[in-house]
SELUM-116419 format. One record per atom (N, C-alpha, C): residue number from 1; residue in three letters; chain; atom name; y, z, x. Coordinates in Angstrom, 1 decimal, decimal comma. Atoms other than C-alpha are relative to their C-alpha. Layout:
<recs>
 num residu chaine atome      v      w      u
 NUM    ALA      A    CA      Y      Z      X
...
</recs>
This chain:
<recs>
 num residu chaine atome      v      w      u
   1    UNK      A     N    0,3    0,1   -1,4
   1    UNK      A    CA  -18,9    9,9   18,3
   1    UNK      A     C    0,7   -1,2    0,6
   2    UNK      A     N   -1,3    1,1    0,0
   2    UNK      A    CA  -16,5    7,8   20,3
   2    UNK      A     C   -1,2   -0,6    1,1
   3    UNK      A     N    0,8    1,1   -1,1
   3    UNK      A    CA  -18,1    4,8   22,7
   3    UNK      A     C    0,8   -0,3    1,0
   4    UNK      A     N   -0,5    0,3   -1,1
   4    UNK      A    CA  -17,2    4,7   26,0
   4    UNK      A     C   -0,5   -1,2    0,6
   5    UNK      A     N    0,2    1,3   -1,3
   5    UNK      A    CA  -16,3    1,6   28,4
   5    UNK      A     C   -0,4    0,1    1,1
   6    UNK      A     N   -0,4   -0,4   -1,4
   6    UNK      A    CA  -17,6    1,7   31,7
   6    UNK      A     C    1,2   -0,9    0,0
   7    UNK      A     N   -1,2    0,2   -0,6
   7    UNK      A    CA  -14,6    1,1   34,2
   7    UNK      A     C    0,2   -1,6    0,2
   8    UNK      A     N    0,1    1,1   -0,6
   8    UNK      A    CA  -16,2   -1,9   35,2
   8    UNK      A     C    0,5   -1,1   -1,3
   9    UNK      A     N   -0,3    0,7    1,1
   9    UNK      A    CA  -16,0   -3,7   32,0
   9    UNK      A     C    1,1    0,1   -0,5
  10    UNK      A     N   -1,0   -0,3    0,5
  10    UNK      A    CA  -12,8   -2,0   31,1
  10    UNK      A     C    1,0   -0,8    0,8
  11    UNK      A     N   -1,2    0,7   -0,7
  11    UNK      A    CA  -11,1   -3,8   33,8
  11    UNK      A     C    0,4   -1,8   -0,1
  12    UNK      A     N   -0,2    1,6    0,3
  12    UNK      A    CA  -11,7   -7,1   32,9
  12    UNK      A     C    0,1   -0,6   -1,1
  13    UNK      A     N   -1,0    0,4    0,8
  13    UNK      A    CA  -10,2   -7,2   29,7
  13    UNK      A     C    1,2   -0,7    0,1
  14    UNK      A     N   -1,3    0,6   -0,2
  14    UNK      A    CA   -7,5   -9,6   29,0
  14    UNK      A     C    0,9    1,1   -0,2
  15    UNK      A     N   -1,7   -0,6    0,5
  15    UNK      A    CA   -4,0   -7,7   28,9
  15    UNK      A     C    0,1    0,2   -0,9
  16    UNK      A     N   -0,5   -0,1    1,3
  16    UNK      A    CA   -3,3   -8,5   25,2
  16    UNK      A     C   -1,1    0,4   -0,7
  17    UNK      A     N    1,5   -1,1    0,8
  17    UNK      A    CA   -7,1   -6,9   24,3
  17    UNK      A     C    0,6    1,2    0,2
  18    UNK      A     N   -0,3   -1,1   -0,4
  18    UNK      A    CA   -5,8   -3,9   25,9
  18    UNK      A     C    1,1    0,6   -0,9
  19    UNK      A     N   -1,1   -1,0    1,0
  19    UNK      A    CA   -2,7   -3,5   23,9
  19    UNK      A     C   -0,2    0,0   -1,4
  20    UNK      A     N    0,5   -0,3    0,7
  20    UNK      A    CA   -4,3   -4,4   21,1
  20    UNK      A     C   -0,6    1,2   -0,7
  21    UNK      A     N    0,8   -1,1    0,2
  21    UNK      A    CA   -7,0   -1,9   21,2
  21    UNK      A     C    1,0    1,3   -0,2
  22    UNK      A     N   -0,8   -1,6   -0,2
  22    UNK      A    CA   -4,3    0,9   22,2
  22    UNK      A     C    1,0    0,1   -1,4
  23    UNK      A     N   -0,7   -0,2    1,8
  23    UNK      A    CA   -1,9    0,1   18,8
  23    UNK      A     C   -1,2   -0,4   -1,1
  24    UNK      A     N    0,4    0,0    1,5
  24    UNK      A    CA   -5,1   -0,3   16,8
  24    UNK      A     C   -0,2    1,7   -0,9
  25    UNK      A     N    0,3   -1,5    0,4
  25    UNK      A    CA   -5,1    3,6   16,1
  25    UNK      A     C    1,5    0,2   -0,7
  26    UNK      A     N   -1,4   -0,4    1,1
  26    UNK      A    CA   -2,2    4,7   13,2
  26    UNK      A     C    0,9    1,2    0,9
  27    UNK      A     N   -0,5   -1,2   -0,9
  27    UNK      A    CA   -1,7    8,0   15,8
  27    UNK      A     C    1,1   -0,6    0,7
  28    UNK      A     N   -0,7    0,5   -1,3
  28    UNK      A    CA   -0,5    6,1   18,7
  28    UNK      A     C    1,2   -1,3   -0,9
  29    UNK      A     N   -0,9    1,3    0,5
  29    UNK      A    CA    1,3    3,4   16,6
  29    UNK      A     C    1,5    1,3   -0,7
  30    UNK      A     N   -0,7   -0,9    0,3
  30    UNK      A    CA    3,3    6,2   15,2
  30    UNK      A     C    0,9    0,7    1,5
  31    UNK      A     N   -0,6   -0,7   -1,4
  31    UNK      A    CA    3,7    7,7   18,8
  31    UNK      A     C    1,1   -1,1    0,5
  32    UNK      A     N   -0,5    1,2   -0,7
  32    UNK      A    CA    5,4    4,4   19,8
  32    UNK      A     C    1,1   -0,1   -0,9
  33    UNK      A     N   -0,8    0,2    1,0
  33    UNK      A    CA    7,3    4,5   16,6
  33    UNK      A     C    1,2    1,2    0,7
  34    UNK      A     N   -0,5   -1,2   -0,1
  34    UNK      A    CA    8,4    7,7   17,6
  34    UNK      A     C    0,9   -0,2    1,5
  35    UNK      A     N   -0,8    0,4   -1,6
  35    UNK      A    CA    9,6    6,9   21,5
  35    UNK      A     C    0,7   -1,1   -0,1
  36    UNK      A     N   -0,9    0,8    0,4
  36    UNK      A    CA   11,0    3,9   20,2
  36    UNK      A     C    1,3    0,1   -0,1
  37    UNK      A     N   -1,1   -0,6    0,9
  37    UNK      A    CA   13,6    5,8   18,1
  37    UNK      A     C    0,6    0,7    0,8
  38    UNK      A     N   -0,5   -1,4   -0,5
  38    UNK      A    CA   14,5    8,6   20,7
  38    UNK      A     C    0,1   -0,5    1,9
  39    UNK      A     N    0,0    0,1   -1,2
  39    UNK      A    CA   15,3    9,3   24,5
  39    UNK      A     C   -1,7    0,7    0,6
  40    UNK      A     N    1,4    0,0   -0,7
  40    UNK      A    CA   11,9   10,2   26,6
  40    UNK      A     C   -0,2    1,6   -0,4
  41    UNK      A     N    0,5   -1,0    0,8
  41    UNK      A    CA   10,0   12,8   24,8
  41    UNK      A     C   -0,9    1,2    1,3
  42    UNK      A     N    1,1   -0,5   -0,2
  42    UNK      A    CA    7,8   15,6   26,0
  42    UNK      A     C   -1,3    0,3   -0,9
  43    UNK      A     N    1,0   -0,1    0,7
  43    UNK      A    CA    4,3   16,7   24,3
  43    UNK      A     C    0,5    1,0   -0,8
  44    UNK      A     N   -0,5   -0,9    1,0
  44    UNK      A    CA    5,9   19,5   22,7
  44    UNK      A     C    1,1   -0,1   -1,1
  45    UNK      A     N   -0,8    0,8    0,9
  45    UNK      A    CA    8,6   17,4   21,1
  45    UNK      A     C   -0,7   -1,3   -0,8
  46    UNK      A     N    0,1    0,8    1,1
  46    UNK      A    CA    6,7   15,0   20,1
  46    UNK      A     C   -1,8    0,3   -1,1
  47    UNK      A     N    1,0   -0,9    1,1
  47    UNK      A    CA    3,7   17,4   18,5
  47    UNK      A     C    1,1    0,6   -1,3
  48    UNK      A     N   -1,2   -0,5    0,5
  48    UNK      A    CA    6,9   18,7   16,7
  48    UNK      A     C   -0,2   -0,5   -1,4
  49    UNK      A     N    0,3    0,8    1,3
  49    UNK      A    CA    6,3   18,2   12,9
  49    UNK      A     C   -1,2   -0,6    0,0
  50    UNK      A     N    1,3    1,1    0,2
  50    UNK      A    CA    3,0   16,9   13,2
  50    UNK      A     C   -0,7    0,9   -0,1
  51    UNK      A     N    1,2   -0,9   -0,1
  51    UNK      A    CA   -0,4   18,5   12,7
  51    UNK      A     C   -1,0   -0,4    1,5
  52    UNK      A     N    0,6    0,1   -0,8
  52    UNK      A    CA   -1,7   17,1   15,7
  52    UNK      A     C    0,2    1,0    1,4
  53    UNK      A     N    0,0   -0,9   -0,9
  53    UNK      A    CA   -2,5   19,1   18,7
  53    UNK      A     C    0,4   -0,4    1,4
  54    UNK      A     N    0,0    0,5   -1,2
  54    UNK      A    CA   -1,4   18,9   22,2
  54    UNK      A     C   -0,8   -0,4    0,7
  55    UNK      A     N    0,9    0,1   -0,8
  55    UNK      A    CA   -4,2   17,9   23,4
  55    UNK      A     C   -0,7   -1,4   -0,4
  56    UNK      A     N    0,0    1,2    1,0
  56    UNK      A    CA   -4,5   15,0   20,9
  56    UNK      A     C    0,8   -0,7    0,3
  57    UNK      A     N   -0,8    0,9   -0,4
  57    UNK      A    CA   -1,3   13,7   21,4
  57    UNK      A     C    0,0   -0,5    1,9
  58    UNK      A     N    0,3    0,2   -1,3
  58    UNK      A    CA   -2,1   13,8   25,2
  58    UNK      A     C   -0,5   -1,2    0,3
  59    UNK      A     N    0,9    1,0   -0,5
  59    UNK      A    CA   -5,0   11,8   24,9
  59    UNK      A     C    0,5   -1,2   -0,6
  60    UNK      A     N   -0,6    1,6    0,5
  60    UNK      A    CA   -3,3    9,3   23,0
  60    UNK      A     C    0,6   -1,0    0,6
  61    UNK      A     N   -1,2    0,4   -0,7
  61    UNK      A    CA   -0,2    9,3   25,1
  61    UNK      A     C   -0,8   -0,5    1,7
  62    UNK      A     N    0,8    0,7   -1,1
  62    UNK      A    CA   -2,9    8,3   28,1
  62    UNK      A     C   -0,8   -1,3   -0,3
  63    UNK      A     N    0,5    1,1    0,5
  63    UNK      A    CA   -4,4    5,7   26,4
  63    UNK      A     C    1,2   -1,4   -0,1
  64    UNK      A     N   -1,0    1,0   -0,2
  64    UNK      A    CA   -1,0    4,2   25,4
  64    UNK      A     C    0,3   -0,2    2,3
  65    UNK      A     N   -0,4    0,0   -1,5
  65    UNK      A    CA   -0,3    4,7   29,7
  65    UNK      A     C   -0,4   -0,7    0,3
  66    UNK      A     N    1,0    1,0   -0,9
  66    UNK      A    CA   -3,2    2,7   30,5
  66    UNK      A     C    0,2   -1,3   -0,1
  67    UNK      A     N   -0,4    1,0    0,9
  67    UNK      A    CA   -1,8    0,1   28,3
  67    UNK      A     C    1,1   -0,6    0,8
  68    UNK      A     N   -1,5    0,1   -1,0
  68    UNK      A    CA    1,5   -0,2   30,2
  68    UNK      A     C    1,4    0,4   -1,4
  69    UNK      A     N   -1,2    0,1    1,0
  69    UNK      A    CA    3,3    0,6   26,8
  69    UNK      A     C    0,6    1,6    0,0
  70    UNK      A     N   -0,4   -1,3    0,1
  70    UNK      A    CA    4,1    4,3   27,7
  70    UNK      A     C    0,2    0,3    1,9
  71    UNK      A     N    0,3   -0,5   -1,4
  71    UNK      A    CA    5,2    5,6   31,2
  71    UNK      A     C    0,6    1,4   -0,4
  72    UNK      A     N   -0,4   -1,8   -0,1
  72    UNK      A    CA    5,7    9,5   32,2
  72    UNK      A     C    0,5    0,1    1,6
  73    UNK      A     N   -0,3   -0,7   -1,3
  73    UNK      A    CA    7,9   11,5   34,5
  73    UNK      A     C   -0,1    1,3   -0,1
  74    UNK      A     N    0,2   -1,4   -0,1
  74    UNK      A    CA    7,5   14,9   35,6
  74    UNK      A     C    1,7    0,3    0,0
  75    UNK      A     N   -1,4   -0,6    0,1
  75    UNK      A    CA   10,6   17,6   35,3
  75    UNK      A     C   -0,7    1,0    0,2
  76    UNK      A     N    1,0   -1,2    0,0
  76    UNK      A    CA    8,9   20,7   36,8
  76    UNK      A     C   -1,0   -0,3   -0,8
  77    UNK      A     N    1,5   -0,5    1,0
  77    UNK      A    CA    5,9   21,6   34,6
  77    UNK      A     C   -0,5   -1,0   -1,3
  78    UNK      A     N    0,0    0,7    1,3
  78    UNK      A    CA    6,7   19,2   31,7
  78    UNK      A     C    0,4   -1,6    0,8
  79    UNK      A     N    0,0    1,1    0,4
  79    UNK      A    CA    6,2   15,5   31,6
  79    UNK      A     C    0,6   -0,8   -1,1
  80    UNK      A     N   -0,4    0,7    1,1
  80    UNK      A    CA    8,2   13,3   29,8
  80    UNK      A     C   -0,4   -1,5   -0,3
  81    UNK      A     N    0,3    1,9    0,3
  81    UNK      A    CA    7,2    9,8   28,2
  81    UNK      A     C    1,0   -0,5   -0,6
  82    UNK      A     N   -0,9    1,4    0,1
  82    UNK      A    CA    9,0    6,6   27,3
  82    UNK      A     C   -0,4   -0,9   -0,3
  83    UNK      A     N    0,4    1,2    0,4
  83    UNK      A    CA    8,6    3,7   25,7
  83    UNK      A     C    0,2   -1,3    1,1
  84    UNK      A     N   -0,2    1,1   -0,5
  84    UNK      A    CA    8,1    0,7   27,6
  84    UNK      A     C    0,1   -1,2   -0,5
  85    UNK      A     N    0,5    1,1    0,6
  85    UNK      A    CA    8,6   -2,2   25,8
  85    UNK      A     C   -0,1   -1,8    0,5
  86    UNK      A     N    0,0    1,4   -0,4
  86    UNK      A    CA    8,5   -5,3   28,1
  86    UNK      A     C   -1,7   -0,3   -0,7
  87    UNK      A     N    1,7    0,0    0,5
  87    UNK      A    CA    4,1   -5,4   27,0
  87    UNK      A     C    0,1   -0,2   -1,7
  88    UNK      A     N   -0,5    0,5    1,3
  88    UNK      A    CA    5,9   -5,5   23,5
  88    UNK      A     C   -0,1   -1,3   -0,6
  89    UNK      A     N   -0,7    1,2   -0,1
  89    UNK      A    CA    7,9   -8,4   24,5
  89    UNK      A     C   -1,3   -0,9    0,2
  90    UNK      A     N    0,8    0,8   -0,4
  90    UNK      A    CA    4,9  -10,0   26,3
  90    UNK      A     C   -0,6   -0,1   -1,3
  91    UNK      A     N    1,1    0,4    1,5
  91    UNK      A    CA    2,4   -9,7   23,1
  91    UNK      A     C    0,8   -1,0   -0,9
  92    UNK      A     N   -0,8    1,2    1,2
  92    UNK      A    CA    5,1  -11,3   20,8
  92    UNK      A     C    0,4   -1,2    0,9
  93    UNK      A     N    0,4    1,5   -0,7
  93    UNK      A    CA    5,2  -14,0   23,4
  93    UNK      A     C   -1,3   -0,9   -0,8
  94    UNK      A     N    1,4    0,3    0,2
  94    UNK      A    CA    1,7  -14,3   22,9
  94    UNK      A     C   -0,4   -0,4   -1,4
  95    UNK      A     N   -0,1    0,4    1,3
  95    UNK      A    CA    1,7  -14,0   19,2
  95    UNK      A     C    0,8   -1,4   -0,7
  96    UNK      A     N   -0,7    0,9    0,8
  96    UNK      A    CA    4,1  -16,6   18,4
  96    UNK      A     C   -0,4   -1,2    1,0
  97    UNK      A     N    0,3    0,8   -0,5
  97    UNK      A    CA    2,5  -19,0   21,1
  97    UNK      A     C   -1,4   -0,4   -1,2
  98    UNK      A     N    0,9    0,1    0,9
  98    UNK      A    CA   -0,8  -18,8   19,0
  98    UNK      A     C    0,1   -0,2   -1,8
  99    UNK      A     N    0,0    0,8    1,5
  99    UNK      A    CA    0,8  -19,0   15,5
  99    UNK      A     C    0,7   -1,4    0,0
 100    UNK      A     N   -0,1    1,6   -0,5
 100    UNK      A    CA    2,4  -22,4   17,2
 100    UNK      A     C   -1,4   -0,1   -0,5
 101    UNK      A     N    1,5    1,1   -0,1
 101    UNK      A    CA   -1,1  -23,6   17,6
 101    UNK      A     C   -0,6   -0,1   -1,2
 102    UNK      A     N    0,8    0,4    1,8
 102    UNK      A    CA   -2,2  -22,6   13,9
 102    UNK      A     C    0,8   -0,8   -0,3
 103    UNK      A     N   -1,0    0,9    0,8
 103    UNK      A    CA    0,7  -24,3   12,7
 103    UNK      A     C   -0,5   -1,2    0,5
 104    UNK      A     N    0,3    1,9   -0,6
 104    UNK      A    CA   -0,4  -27,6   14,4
 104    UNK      A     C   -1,3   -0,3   -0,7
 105    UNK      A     N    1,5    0,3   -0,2
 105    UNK      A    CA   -3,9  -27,1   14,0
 105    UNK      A     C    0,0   -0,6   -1,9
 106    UNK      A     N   -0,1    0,7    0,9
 106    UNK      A    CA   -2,8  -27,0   10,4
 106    UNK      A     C    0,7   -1,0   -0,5
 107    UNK      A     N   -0,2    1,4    0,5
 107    UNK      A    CA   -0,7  -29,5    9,7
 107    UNK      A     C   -1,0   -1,5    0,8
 108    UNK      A     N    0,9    2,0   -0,1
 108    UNK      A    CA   -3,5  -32,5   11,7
 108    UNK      A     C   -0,7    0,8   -1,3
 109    UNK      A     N    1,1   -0,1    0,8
 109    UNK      A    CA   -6,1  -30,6    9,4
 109    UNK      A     C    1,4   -0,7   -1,9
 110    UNK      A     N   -0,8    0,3    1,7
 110    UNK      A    CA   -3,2  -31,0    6,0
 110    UNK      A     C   -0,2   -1,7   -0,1
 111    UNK      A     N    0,1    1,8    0,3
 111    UNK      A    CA   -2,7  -35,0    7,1
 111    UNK      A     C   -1,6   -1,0    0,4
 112    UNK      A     N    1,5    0,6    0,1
 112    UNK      A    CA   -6,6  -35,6    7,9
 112    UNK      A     C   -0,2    0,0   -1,5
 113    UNK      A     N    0,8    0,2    1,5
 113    UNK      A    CA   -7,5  -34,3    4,1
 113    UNK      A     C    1,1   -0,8   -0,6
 114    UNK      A     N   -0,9    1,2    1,4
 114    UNK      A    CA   -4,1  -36,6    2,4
 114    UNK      A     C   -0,1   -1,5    0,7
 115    UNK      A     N   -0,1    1,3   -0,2
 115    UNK      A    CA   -5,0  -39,5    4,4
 115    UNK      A     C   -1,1   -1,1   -0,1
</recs>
């Protein structure tokens, strides 16, 4: 049974919770893997070789949307998505600002215990 956010609370997540949550699922991290590698997919290209259903990769491919790490265009009838990777870039900002700070935090803690 899946647990729904209200809107209200969904909106006031930080940014880098958001993209989190959206690559913590192996589907969608694969999906991303997949738009990565290629020019802008549709749902039926990229159900293609998979056991997943259109309707699956849908809901994925809106989850990634909400995120900012996926945009879609229409082409008549069919929707295509795309990787976005600036939200990439931002997190590995993010990430490498905060393993700075472990790194400090541990080297005072290394020369507190040898001194």
């Amino acid at each position: 049974m899946s647990r729904k956010i209200p809107n209200h609370r969904r909106a006031r997540r930080p940014a880098h919770a958001v993209l989190f949550a959206a690559l913590g699922d192996k589907t969608r991290l694969a999906l991303i893997a997949r738009l990565g590698s290629s020019q802008p997919s549709s749902i039926a290209q990229l159900t293609a070789g998979t056991r997943l259903t259109r309707q699956a990769v849908t809901k994925h491919l809106r989850v990634l949307e909400r995120a900012g790490l996926v945009h879609s265009t229409r082409d008549g009838r069919e929707s295509h998505f795309a990787l976005d990777p600036r939200p990439l870039a931002e997190m590995q900002l993010y990430l490498d600002h905060v393993s700075r700070r472990w790194d400090q935090a541990l080297a005072r803690l290394k020369a507190f215990v040898e001194d």
